[in-house]
gemmi code that builds the backbone of each chain (N, CA, C; Angstrom):
import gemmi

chains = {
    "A": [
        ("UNK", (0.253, 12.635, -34.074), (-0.969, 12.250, -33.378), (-1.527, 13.433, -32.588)),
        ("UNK", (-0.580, 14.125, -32.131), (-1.022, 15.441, -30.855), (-1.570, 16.148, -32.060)),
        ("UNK", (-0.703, 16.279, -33.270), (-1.505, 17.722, -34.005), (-2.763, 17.305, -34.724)),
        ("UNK", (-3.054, 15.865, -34.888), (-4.179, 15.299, -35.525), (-5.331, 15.631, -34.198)),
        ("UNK", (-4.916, 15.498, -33.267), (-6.147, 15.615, -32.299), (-6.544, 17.176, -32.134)),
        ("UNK", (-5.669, 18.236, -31.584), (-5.679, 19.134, -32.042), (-6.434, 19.945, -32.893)),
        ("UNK", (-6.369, 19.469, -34.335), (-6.391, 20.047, -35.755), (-8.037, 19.186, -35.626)),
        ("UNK", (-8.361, 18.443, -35.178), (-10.272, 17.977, -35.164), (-10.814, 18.815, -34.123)),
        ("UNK", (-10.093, 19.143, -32.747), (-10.945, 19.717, -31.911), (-11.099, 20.823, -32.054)),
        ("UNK", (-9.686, 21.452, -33.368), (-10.413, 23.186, -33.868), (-11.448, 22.877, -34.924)),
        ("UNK", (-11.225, 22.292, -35.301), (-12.670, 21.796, -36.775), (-14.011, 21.293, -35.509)),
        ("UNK", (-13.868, 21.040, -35.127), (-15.113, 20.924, -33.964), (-15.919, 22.006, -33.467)),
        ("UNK", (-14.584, 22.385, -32.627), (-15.484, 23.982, -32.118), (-15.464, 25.121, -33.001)),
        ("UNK", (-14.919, 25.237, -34.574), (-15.308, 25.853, -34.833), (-16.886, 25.555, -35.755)),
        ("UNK", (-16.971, 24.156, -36.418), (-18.237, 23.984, -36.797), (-18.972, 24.337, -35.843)),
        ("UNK", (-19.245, 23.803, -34.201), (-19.754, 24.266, -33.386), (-20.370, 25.837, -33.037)),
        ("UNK", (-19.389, 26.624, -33.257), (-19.391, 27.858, -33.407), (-20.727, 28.669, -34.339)),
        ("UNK", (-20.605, 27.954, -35.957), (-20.990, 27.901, -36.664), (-22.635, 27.623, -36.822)),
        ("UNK", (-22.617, 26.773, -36.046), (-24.228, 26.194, -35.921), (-24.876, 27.030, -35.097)),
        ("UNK", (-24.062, 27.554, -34.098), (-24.439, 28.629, -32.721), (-25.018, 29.564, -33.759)),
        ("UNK", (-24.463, 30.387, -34.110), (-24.596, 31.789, -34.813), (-25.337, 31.520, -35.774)),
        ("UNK", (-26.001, 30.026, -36.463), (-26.994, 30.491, -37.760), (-28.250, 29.897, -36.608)),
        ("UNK", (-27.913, 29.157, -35.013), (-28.959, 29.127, -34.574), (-29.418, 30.639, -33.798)),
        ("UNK", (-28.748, 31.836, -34.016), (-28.805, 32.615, -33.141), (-29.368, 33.798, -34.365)),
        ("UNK", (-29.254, 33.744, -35.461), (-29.618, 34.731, -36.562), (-31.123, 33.735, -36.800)),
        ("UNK", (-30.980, 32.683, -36.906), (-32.808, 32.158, -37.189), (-33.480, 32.140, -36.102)),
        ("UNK", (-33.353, 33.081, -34.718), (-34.226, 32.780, -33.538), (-34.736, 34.500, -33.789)),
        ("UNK", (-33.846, 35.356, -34.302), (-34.037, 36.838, -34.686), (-34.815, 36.892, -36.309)),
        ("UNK", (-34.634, 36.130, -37.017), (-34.976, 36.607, -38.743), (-35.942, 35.240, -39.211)),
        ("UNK", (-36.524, 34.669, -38.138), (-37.387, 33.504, -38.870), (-39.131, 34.390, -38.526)),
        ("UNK", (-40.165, 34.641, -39.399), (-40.852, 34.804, -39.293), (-41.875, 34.480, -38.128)),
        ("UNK", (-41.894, 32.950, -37.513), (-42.741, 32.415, -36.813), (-42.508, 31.884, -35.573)),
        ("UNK", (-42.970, 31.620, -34.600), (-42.830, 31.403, -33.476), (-42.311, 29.356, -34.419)),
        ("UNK", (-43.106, 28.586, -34.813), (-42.722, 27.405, -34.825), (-41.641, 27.186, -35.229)),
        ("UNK", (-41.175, 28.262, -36.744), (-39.785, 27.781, -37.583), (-39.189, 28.621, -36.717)),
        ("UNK", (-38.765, 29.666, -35.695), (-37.807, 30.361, -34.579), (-37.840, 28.466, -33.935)),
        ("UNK", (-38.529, 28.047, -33.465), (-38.081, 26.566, -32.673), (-37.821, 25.863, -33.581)),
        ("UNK", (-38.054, 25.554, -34.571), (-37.069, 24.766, -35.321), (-35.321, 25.308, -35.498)),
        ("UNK", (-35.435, 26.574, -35.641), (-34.128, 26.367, -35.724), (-33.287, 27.005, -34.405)),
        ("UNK", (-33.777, 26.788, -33.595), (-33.563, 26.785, -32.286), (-32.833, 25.040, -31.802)),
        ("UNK", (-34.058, 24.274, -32.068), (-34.059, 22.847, -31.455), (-32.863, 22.146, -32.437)),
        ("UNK", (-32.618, 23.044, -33.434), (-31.958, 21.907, -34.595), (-30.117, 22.051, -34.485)),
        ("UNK", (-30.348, 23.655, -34.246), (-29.040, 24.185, -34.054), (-28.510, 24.007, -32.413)),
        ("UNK", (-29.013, 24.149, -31.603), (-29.317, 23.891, -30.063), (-28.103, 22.785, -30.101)),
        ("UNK", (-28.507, 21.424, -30.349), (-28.591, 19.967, -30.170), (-27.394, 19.729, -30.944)),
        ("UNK", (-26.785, 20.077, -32.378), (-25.923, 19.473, -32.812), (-24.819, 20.550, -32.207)),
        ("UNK", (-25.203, 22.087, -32.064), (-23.999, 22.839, -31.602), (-23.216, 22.219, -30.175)),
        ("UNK", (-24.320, 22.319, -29.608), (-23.927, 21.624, -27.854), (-23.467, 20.245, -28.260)),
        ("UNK", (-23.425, 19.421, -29.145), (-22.488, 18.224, -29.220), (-21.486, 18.322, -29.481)),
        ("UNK", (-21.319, 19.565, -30.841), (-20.310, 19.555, -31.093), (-18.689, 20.300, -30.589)),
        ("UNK", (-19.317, 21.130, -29.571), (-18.824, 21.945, -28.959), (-17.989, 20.984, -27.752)),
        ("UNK", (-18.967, 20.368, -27.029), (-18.634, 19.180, -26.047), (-17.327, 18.450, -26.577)),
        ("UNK", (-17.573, 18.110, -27.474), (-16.706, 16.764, -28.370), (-15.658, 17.917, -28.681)),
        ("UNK", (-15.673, 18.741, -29.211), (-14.514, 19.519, -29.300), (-13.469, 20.014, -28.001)),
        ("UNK", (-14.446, 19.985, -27.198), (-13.847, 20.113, -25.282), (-13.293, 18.842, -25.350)),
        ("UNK", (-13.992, 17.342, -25.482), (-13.134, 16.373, -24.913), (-12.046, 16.302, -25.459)),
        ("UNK", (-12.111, 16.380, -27.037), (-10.690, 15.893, -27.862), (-9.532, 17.314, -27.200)),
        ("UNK", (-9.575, 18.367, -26.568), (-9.351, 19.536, -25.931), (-7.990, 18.843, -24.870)),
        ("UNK", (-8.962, 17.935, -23.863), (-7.766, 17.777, -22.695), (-8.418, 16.100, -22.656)),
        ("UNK", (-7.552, 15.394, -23.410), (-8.021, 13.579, -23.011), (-7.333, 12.571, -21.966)),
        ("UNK", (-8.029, 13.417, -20.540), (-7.366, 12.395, -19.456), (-8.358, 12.641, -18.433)),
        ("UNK", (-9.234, 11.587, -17.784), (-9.884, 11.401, -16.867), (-11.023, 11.531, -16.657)),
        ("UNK", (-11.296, 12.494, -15.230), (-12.995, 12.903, -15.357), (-13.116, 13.746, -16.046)),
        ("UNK", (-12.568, 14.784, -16.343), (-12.770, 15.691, -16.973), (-13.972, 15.012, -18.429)),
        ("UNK", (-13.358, 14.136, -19.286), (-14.140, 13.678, -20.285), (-15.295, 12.943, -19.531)),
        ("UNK", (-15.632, 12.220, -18.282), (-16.749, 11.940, -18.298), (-17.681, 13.169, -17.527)),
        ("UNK", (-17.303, 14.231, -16.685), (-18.257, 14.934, -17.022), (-18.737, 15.496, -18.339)),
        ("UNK", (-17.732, 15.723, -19.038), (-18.292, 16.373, -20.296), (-19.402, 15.254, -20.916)),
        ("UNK", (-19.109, 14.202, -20.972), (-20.289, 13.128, -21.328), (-21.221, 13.282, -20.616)),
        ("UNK", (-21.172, 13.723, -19.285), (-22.481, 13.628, -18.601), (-23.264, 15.001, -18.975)),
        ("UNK", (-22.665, 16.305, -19.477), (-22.956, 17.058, -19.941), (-23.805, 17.079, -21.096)),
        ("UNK", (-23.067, 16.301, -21.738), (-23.196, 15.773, -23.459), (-24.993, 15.275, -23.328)),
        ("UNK", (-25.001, 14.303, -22.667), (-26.298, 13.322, -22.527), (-27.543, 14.166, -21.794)),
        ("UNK", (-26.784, 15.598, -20.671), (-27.772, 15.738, -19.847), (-28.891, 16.696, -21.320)),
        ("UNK", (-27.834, 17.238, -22.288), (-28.043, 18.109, -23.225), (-29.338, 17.449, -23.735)),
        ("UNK", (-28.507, 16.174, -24.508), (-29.377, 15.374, -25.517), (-31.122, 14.713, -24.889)),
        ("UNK", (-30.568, 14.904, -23.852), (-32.247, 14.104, -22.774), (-32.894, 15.464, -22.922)),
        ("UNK", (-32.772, 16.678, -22.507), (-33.348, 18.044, -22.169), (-33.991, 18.386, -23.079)),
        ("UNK", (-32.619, 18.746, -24.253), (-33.029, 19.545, -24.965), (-34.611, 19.520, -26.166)),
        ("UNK", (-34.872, 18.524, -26.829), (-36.067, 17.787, -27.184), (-37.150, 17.807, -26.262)),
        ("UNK", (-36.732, 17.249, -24.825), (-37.910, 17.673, -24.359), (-38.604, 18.783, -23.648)),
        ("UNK", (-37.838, 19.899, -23.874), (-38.271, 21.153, -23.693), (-38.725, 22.069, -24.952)),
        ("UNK", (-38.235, 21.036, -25.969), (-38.846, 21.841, -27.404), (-40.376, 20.961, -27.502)),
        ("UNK", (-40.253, 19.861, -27.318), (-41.642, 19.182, -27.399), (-42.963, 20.050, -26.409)),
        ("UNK", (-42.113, 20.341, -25.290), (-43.020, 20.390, -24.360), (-43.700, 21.763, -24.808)),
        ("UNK", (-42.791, 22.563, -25.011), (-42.670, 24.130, -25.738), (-43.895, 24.246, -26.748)),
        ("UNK", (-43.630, 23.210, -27.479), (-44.207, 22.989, -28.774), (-46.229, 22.140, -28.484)),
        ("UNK", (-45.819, 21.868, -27.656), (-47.115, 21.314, -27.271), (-48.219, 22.128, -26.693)),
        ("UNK", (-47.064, 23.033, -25.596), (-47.965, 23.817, -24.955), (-48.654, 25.205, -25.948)),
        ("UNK", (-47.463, 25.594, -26.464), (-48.300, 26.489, -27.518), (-49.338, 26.417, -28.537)),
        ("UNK", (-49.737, 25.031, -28.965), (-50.806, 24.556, -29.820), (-52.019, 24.673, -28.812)),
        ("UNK", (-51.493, 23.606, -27.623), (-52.599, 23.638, -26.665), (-53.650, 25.100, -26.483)),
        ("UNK", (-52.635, 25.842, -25.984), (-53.134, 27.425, -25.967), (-53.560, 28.058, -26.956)),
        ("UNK", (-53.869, 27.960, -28.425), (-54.460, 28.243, -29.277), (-53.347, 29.254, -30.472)),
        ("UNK", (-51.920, 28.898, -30.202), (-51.344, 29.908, -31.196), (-50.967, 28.886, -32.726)),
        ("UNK", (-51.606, 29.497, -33.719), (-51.107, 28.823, -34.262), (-50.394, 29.297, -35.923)),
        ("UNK", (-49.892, 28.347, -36.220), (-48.828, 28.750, -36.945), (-49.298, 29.552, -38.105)),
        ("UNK", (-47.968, 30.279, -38.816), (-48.400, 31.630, -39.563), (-48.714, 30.937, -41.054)),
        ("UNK", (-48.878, 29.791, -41.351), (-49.079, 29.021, -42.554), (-50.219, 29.451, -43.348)),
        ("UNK", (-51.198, 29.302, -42.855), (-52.276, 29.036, -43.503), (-52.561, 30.337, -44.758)),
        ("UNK", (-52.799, 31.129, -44.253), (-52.930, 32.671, -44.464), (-51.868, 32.529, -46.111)),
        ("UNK", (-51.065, 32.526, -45.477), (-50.018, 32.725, -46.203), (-49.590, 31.822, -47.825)),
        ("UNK", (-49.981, 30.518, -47.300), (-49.579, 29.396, -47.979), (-50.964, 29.929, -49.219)),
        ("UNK", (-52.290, 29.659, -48.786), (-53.067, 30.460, -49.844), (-52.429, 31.258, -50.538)),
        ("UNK", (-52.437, 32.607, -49.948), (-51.751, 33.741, -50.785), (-50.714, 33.249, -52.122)),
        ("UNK", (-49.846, 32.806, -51.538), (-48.299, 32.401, -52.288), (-49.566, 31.321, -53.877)),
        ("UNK", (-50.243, 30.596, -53.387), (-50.962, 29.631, -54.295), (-51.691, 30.157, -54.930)),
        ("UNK", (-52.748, 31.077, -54.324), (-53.391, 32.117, -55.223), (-52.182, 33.090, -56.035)),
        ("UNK", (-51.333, 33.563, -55.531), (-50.273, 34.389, -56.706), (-49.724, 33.541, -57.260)),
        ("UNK", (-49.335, 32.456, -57.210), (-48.564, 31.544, -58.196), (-49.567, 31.311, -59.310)),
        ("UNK", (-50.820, 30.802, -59.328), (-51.615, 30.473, -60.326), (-52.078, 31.933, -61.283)),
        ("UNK", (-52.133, 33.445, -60.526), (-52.335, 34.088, -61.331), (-51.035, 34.655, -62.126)),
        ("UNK", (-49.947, 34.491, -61.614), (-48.867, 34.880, -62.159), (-48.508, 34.041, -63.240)),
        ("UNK", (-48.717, 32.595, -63.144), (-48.397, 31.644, -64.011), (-49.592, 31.761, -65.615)),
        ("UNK", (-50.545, 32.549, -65.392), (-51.345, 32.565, -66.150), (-50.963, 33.831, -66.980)),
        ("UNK", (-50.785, 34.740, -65.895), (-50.219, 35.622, -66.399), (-48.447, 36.176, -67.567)),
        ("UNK", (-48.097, 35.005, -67.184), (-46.203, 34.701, -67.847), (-47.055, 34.231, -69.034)),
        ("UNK", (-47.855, 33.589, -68.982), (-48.377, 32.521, -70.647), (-48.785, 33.518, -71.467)),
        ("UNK", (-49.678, 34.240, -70.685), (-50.591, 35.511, -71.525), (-49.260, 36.255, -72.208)),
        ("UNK", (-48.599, 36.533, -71.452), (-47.721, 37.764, -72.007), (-46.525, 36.705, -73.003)),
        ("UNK", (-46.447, 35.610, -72.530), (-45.222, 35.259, -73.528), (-45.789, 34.796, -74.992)),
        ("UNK", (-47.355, 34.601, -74.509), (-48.192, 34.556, -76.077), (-48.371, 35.511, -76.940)),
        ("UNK", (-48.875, 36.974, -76.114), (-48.445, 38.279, -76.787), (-47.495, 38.967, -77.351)),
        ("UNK", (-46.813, 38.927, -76.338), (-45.952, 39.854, -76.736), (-44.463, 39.461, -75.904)),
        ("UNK", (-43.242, 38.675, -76.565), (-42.511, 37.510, -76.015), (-41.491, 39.236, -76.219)),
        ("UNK", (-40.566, 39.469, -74.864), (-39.191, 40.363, -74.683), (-39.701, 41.217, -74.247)),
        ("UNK", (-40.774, 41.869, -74.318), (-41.225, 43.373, -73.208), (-41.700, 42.945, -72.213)),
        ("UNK", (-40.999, 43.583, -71.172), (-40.676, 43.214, -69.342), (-42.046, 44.215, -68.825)),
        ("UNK", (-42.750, 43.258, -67.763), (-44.320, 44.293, -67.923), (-43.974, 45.758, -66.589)),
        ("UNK", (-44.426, 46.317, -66.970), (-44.387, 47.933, -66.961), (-44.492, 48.264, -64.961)),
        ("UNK", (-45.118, 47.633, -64.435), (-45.194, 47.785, -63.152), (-45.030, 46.366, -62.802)),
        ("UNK", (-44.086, 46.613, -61.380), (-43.247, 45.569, -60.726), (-44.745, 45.190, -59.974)),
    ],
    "B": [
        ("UNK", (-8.684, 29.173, -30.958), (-9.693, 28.745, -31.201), (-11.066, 28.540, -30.163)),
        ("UNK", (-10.460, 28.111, -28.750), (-11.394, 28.334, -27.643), (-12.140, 29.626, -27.534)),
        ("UNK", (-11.305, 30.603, -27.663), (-11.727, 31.958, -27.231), (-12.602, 32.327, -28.715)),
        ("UNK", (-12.332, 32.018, -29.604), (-13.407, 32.345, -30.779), (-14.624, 31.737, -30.817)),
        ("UNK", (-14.539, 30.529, -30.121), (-16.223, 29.910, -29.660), (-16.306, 30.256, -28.714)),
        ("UNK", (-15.879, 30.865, -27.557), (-16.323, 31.487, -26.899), (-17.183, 32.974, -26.681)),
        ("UNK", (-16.514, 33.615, -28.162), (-16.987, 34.790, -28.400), (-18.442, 35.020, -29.352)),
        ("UNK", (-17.923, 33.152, -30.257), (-19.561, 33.029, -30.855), (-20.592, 32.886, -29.962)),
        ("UNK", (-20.330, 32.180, -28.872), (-21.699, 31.845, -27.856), (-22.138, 33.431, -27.386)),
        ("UNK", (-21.332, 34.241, -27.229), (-21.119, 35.163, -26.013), (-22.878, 36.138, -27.461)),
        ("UNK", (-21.801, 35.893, -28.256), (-22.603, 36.885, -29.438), (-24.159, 36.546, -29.498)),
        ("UNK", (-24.081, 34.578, -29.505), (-25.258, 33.950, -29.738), (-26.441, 34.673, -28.487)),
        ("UNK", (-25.745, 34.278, -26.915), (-26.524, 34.939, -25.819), (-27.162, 36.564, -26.339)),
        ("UNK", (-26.504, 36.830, -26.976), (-27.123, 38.531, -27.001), (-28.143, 38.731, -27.802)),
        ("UNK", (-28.081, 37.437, -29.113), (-29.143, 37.556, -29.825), (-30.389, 37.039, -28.904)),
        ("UNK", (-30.221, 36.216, -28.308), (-31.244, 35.129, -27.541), (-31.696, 36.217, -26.833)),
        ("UNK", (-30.872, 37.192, -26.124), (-31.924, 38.089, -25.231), (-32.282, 39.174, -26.025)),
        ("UNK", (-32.014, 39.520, -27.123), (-32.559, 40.511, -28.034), (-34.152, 40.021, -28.416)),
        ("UNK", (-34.169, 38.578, -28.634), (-35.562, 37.917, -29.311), (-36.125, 37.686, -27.629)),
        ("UNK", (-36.021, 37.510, -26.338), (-36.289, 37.813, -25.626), (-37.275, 38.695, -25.059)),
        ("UNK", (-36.611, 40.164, -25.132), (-36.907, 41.218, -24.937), (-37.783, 41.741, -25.947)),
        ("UNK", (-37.958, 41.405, -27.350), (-38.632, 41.764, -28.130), (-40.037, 40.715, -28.928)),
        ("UNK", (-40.117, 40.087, -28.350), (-40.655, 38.067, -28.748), (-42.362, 38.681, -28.684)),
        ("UNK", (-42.970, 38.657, -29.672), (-44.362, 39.349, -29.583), (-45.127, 38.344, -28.854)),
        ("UNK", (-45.094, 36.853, -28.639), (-45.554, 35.682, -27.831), (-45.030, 35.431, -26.639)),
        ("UNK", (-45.816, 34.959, -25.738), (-45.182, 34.685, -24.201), (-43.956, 33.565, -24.551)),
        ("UNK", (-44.324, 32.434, -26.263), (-43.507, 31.564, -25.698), (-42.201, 31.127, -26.843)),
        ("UNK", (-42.288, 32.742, -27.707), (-41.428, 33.282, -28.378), (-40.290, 33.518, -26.813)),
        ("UNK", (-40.654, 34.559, -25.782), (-39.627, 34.380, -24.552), (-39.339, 32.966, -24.011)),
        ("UNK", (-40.068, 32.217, -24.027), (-39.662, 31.109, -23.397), (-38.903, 30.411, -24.272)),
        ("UNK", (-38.687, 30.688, -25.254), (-37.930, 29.839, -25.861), (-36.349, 30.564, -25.883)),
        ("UNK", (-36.557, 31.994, -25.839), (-35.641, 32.760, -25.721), (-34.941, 32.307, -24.729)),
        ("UNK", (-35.388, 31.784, -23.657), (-34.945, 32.079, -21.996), (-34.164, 30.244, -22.556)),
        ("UNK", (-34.838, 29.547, -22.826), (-34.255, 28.134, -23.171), (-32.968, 27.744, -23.865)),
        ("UNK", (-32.794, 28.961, -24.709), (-32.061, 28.927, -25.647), (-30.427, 29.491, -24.812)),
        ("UNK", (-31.024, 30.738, -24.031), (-29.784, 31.516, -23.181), (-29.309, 30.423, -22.533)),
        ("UNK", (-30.412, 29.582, -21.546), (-29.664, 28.485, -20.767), (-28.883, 27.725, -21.424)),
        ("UNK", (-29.204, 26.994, -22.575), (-28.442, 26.406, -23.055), (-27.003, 27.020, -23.595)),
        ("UNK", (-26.712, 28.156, -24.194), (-25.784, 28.537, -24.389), (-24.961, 28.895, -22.871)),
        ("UNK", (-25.859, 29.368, -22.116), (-24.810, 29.604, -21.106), (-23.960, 28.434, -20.524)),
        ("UNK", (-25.011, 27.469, -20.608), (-24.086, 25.729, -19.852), (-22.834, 25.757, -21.094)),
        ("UNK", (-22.815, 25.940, -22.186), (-21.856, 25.599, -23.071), (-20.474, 26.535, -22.578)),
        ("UNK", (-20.955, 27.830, -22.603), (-20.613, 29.144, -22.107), (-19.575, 29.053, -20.789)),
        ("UNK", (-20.007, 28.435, -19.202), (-19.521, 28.241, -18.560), (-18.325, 26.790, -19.324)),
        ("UNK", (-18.748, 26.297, -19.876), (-17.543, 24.823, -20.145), (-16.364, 25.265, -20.643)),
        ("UNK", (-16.424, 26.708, -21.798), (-15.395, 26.874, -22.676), (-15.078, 27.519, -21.604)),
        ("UNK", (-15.188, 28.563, -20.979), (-14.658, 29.440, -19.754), (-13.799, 28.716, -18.982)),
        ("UNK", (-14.223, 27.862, -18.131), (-13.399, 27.061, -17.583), (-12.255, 26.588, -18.034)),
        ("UNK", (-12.639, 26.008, -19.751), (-10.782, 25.565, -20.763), (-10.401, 26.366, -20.515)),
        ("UNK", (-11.086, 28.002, -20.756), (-9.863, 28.980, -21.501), (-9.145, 29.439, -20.258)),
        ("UNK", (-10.048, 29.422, -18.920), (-8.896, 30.085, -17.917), (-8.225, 29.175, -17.415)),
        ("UNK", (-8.413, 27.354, -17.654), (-7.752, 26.132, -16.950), (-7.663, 25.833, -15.521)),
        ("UNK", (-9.660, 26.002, -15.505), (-9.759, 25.271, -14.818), (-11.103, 24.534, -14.798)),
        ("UNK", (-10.631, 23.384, -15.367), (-12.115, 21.914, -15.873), (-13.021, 21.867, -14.954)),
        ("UNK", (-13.052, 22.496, -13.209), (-13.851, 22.032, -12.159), (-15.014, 23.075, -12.631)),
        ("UNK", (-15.155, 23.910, -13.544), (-15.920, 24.913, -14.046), (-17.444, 24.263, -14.077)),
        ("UNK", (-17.138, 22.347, -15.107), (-18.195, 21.727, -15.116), (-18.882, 21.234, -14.215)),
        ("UNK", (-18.648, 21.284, -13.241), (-19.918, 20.833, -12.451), (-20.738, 22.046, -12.212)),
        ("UNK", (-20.495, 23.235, -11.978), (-21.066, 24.585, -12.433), (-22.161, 24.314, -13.699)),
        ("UNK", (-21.698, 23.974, -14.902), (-22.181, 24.190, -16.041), (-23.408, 23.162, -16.057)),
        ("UNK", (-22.811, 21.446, -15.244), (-24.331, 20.476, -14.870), (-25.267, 21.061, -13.894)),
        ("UNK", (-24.975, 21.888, -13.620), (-25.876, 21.842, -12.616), (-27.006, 23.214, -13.274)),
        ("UNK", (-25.981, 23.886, -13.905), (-26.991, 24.821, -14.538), (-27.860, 24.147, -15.507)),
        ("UNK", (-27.724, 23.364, -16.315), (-28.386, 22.592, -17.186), (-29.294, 21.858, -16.619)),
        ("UNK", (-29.429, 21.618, -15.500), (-30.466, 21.047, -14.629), (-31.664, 21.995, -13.950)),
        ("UNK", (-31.205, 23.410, -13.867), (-31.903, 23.952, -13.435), (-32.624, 24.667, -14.502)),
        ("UNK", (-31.858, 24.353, -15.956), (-32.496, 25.453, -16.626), (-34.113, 24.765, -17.323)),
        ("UNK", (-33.641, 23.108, -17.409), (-34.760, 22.212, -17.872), (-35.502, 22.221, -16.940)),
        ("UNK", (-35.487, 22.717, -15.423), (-36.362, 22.138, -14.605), (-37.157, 23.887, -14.275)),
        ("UNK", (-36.945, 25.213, -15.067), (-37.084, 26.413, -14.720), (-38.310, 26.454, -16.141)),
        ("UNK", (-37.685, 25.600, -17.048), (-38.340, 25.851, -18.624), (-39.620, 24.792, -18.644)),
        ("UNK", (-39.627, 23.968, -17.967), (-40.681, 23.049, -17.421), (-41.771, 23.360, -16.573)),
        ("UNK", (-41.143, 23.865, -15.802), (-41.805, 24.789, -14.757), (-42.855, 25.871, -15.171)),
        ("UNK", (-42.539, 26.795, -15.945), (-42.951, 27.860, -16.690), (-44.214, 27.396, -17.665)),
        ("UNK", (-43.759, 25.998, -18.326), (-44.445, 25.478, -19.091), (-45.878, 24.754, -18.566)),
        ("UNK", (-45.594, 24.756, -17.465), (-46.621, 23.513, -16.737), (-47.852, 24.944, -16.464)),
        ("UNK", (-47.283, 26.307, -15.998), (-48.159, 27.381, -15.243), (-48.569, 27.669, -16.637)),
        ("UNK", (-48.044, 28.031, -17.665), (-48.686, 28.251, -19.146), (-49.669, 27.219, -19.806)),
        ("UNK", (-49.353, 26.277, -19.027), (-50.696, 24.649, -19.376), (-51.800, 25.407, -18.678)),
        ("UNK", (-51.473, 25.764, -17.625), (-52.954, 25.440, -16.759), (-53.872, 26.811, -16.632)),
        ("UNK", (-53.696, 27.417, -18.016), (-54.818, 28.648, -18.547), (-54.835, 29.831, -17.047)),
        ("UNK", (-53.329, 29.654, -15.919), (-53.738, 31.198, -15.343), (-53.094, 32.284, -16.055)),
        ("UNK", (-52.081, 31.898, -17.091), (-51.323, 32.926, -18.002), (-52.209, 33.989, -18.749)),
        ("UNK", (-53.108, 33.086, -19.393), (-54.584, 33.798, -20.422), (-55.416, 33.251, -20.237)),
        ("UNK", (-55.548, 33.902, -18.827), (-57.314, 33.796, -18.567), (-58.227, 35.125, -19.333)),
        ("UNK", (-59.279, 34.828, -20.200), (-60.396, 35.445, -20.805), (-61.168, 35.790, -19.557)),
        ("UNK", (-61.811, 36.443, -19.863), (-63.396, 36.698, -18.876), (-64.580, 36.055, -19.281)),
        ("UNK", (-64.565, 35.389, -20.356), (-65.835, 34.454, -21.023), (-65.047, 33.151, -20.277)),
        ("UNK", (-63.862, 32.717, -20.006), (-63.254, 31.452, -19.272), (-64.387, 31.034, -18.184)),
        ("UNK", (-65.101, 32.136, -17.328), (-65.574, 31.624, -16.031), (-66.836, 31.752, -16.474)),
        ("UNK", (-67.337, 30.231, -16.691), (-68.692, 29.931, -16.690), (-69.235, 29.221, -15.615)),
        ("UNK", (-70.244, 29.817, -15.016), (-71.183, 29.109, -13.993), (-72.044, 28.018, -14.046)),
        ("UNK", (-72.031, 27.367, -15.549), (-72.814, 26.805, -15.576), (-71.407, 24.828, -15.073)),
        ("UNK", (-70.788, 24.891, -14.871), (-69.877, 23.698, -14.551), (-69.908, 23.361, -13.091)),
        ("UNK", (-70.432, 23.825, -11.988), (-70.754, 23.441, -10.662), (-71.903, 22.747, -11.338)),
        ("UNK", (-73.181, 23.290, -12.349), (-74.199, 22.130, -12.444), (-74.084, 21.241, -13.039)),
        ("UNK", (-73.026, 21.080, -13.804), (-72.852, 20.118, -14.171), (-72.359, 18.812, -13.269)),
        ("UNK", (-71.780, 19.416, -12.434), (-71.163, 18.409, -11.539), (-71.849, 17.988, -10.635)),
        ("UNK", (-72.858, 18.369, -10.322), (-73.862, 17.748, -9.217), (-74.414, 16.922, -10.223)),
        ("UNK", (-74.727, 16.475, -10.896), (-75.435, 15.367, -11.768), (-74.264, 14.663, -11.791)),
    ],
}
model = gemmi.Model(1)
for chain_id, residues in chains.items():
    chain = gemmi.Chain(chain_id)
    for i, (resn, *xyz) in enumerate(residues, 1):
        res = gemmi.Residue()
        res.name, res.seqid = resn, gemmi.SeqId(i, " ")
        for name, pos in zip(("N", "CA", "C"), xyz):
            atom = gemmi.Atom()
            atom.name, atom.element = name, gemmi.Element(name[0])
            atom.pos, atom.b_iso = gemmi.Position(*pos), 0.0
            res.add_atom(atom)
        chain.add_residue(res)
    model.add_chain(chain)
structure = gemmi.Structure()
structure.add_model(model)
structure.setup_entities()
């Protein structure tokens, strides 16, 4: 029973761990201020649970576990609403997301590229075209 | 195992103030600054296991209280347009409006 409890609260904090560091590489390598808060708010929320829960199963006697619950909850109340609020205020203020621009582009190159794969696999099907 | 999530958070904080310090948006930092708090409340909890002593958490609530009420704060002065004020913002014509 001791090593079963144990053996979850290292599978805990280390998933925990885990969520930290891909929330900490997508706040550096996500293009946009909105998807940086997405994976901010997403990784945030399940890391800090899981980390917690890995503390309680840690030492299971007393207050100790209900502060950590009170920890746990103060997380889960906060955290959302500082991404909402985050998220609100920056629309309000006029920033807005890097989509638009972009999403064209990708749609305009998909349709000429796709026209372009037909042309060439109608012509001339195994020669790879000459400039990348 | 404590001390290896401890060393992920420690790592996570450095990225958070790297995007911080470098965040081309005011609220690219603010989210930066949101993100540190939160790791740090986690930050202080494992600290406390690893040196054994649990009274660490009331430290760690209380930071979590200040950090929602610092990130709120920030947010409310970024509502109310003195962050980016324009110079076309101040129009004279809204006192006449208000006398009617």
């Amino acid at each position: 029973m001791d090593t079963a409890i144990s053996i979850s609260s290292a599978f805990c904090l280390l998933l925990g761990s885990f969520l930290c560091l891909t929330g900490g590489i997508g706040i550096l390598r996500f293009p946009d201020f909105y998807t940086r808060m997405h994976a901010v708010g997403v990784s945030d929320t399940s890391a800090a649970g899981m980390i917690l829960i890995g503390l309680m199963l840690q030492n299971p006697d007393g207050i100790v576990i209900v502060k950590l619950v009170m920890i746990l909850l103060m997380l889960l109340f906060i955290n959302p609403t500082a991404s909402h609020a985050l998220a609100q205020a920056a629309m309000n203020n006029g920033l807005m997301p890097l989509l638009d621009k972009q999403v064209l582009d990708r749609k305009e190159n998909d349709h000429n590229g796709q026209n372009e794969a037909a042309l060439d696999k109608t012509k001339n099907e195994g020669i790879k075209p000459s400039n990348p | 195992m404590l001390i290896a999530a401890t060393i992920a958070i420690f790592v996570v904080m450095i990225l958070a103030i790297i995007r911080g310090v470098v965040g081309p948006t005011l609220y690219d930092r603010i989210l930066a600054v949101n993100m540190f708090g939160t790791k740090t409340v986690l930050f202080i909890a494992l600290l406390g296991f690893v040196m054994g002593r649990p009274e660490f958490l009331d430290i760690a609530m209380v930071y979590a209280l200040i950090n929602f009420v610092s990130v709120i704060g920030v947010l409310h002065f970024s509502d109310s347009s003195v962050f980016q004020r324009r110079p076309q913002d101040s129009d004279p014509s809204a006192p006449a409006e208000k006398d009617c």
